[in-house]
N, C-alpha and C positions, 0 to 999 in steps of 0.2 A: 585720106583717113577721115577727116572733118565730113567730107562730104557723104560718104559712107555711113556712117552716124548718123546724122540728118536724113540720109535717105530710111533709113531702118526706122526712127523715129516718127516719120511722116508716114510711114508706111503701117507701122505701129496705130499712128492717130486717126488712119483710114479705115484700120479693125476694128478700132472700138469706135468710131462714129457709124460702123457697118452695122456693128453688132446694135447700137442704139436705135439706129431708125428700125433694124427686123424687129426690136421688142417691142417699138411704138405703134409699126405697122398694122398689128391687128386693131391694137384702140378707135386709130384714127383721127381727123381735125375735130368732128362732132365729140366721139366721147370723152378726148383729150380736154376740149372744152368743161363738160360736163360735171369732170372728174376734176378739174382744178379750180370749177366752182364749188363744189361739196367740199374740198379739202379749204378753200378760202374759207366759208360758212364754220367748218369743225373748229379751226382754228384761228384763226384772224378776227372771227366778227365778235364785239361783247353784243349780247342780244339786249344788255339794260342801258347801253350808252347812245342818244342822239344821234346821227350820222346825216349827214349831206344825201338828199337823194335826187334821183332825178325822173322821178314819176311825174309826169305831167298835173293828174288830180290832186296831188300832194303839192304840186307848188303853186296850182293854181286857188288854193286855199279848201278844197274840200277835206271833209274831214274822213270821213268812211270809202277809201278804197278798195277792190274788191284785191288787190295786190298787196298793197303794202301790211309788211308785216309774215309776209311769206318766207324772206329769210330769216328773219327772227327767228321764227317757228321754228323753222330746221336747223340751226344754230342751237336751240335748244335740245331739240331732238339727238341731237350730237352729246351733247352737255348729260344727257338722262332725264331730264325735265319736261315729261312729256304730257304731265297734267298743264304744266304751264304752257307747254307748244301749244295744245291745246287750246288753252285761251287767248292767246296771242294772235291765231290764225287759225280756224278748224280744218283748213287742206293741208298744215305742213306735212301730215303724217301721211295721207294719200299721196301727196306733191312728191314727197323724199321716195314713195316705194313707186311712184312713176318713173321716175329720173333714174329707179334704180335698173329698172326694166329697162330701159329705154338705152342704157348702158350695155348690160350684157348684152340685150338682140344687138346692140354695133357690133360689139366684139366675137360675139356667134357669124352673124352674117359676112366679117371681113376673114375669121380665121376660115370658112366655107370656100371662100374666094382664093384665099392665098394657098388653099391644104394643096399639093402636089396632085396632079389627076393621074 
């Protein structure tokens, strides 16, 4: 009986871990990436607080990056502050609607791939 149970169980955790990977499968490693850097950005980052980086110009003492300050940006842009992204960074707002492109064509191109012929 015990084992019975256990088998229905496991077999149970094989559907739903079925079911997870068909929903991720169209994403992908790339957009999956992507997509959990924008959510880190929307939510995780303060865009007014210091943070550890690890930009080479930036810790080599220069001061004008042509990077840094690109997640701010977008961290704003998240926020609604987009006169301020704006000063922060002038590519956040082109940067965010690249990454955003750059997302669906994965998700277009892998569900092309997966659709049944």
């Amino acid at each position: 009986m015990i084992n019975r149970i256990s088998n229905i169980k496991s077999i149970q955790n094989e559907n739903l871990i079925n079911k997870i990977f068909n929903f991720i499968k169209p994403i992908g490693f790339e957009g999956f990436i992507w997509i959990a850097s924008l959510v880190y950005l929307a939510f995780l980052v303060n865009p007014y607080e210091s943070h550890l980086t690890i930009c080479p110009l930036s810790n080599l003492g220069f001061e004008h990056c042509p990077g840094c300050g690109l997640g701010n940006s977008i961290a704003l842009i998240f926020r609604g502050q987009f006169s301020q992204s704006f000063n922060t960074h002038i590519l956040g707002i082109p940067a965010l609607l690249i990454i955003l492109n750059r997302i669906f064509a994965i998700i277009n191109f892998n569900l092309k791939k997966i659709k049944p012929q």
